[in-house]
Structure formats: structure tokens, C-alpha cells
N, C-alpha and C positions, 0 to 999 in steps of 0.2 A: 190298478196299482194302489197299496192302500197308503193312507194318509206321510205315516211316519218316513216311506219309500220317496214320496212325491216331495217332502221339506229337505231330506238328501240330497236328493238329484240336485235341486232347486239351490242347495246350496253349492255344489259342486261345479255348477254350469256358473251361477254368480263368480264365486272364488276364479273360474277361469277365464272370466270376462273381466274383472279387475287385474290376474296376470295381465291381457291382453291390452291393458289400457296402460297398463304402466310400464309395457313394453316398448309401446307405441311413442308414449311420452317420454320414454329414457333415448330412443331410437332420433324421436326429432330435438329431447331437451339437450342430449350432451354433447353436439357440437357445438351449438350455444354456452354452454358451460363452459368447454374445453377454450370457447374466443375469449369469453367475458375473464377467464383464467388468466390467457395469456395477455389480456389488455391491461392487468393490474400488475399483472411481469412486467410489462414495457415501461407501464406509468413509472412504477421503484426503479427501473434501472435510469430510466430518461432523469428522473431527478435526482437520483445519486450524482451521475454524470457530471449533470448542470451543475450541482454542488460542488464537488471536486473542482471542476473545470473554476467556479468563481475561487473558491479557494486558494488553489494552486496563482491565478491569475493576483488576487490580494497578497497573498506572501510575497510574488516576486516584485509589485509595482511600490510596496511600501516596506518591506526590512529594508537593513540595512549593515545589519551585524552577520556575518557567515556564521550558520550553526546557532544564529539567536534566537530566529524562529521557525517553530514547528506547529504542526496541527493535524489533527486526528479525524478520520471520518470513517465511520463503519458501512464496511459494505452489505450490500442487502443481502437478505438471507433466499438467494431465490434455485430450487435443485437444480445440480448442474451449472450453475455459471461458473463463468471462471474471467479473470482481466490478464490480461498480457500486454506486454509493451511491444513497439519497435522501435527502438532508441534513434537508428540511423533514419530515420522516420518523423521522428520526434512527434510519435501518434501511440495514443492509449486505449486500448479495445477493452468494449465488456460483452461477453455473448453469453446466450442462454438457448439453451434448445428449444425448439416449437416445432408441434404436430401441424400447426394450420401456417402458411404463408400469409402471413399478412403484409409483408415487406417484398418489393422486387430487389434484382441485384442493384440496380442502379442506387447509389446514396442521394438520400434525401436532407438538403441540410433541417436542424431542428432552432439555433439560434440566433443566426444571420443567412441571410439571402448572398450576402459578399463572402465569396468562396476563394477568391483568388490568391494564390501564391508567388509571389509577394502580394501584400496588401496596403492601403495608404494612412500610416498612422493618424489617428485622430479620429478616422471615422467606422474604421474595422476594429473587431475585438481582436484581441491575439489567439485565442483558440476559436476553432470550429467544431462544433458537434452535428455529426454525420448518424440516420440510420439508415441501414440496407438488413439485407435479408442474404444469408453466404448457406453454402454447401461445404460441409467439414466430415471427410469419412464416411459419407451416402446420408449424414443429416445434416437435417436444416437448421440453421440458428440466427437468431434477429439478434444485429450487430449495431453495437451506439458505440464510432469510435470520436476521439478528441485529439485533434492537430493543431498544435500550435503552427504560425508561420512569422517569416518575417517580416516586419510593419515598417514602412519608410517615410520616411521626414524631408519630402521635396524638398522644401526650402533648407534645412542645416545637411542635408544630403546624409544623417546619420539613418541608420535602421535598428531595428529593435527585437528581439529574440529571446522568447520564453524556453529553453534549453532545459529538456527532460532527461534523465536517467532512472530508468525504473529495476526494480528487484522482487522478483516474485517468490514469497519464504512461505506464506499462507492462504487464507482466504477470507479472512475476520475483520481485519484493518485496514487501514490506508495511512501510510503514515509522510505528512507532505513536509520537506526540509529543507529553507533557504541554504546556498552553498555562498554565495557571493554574485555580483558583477564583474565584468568584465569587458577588454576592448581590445577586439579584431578586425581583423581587413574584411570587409563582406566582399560574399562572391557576385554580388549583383551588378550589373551597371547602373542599376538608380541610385546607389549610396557608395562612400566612401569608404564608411565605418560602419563598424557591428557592435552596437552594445548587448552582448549577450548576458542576458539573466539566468544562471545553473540553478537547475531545483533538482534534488531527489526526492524518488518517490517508493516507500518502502511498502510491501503489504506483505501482512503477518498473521 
């Protein structure tokens, strides 16, 4: 074989041993990829969430004016999310799609260990942030949702209720709206009374 024939081959058999390396390596690097992906999804939505959640919890523990105050939080740009309410629920969901399970069904809380419905004011927060992992139309999506519940005051027998109404217009904003307080009969046997705090929450 003369010379010029043998730096051909030679380079064609290289050329397909680097295919074969970078096949290899795309083969084992991008599940790794596709995790390390979806772990910086989780992280943006986990702290969106958290944020919200403080937010929403600071408007209703300090206004005082209905409609005085408002605050704004953009939501993360992540494809495919989306938030939904369930009002008679009084829980705020953010999902996003995922190729890899890294969440089972079961919720895991993320910012208190005290989950219980009711809960003992003073020492519980009023919202809990929950993630799981749900089945939506044959896909998978990692689920951060946010429940407020109601927090009782053994001692004055009152209880306390952070009261969402939510409206879904878009996907950009969040827009958080004190409405007022309020005082009802609670359905509970630990309390007498219900100080409920209304928030709307608009995303646009």
C-alpha cells in the first residue's frame, strides 16, 4: 500500500474511533446531563415556591388596608411549567415535566417536618410546601405544591387561616393581593372562631 493510501486509512479509522468515543461519551454523559438539568429545574422552582409562599405569608400577617397591598414575583422561565390553584383546597401547585423520576408519588415536605391539618399556632408556619412526583396524561412531572392550613390558639380558642383565591390569565407573573380579614365560626372543635385572612392571587 503506498504511503499517501496508508495516512488515509489512517486517518479514516482515527476519524471513526473519535465518532466512537463521542458516542460513547454522549451515551453515558447525557443522562447525567438530562439529571444535572432537571436538578436546576427543581432548585428555580423550590425557590420560586419558598418565595411566594414567604411573600404571600408577609402580606397577610402585616397589611392592614384591603387592596393596600400588593407584590409581584416572576415566575421562572422553566418549558413547560405551568401553576394551577385549587381554591376549595386552599393549595397552590407548580409542575414541570421530567424525563427521569427523581421524586416518588408520596410528598415530601421541603419546609417544616409539622404537616398536620390543623396545626398549633405559634409553632407551625401557615403554609406547607410539599414535593412529589405525579402522572399527568402518560407524563411525568415533579410537583412543589403550597397549603396553607388552619393554625389554633389553645389557649384564646381562636384559629387562624391564610385564605387563597387564585386566577390563572398567564404565565409571567404572580401577582399577590391583600383583600382584608375577617371573623367566622371555625369548623374545628379546637376553636371557637376563625380569623381568616383573604389573599388573591393573580398570574398574568
Amino acid at each position: 500500500m503506498k504511503s499517501g493510501q496508508t495516512e488515509i486509512l489512517s486517518v479514516v479509522i482515527m476519524a471513526g474511533i473519535v465518532i466512537a468515543l463521542v458516542g460513547a461519551a454522549y451515551m453515558w454523559g447525557s443522562p447525567m446531563m438530562e439529571k444535572r438539568s432537571i436538578q436546576t429545574k427543581y432548585a428555580s422552582a423550590e425557590k420560586f415556591m419558598s418565595m411566594l409562599n414567604d411573600k404571600i405569608t408577609e402580606i397577610a400577617t402585616t397589611c392592614a388596608t384591603p387592596g393596600g397591598c400588593t407584590y409581584t414575583v416572576d415566575m421562572p422561565q422553566i418549558e413547560a411549567a405551568s401553576m394551577t390553584f385549587d381554591n376549595d383546597a386552599n393549595t397552590i401547585f407548580f409542575r414541570f415535566p421530567s424525563n427521569q423520576k427523581m421524586l416518588e408519588n408520596e410528598k415530601t415536605p421541603i419546609n417544616t417536618p409539622y404537616t398536620d391539618d390543623p396545626a398549633d399556632y405559634g409553632t407551625a408556619p401557615p403554609g406547607v410546601l410539599m414535593a412529589s412526583g405525579v402522572m399527568q396524561d402518560d407524563a411525568y412531572l415533579i410537583q412543589i405544591s403550597l397549603k396553607y392550613r388552619e393554625l389554633v390558639d389553645m389557649d384564646s380558642k381562636i384559629s387562624y387561616l391564610i385564605n387563597i383565591t387564585g386566577n390563572v390569565k398567564g404565565t409571567q407573573k404572580v401577582i399577590i393581593t391583600y383583600l382584608g380579614t375577617r371573623q367566622v365560626q371555625s369548623d374545628i372543635p379546637e376553636a371557637n372562631e376563625l380569623t381568616m385572612t383573604d389573599i388573591l392571587i393573580n398570574i398574568i
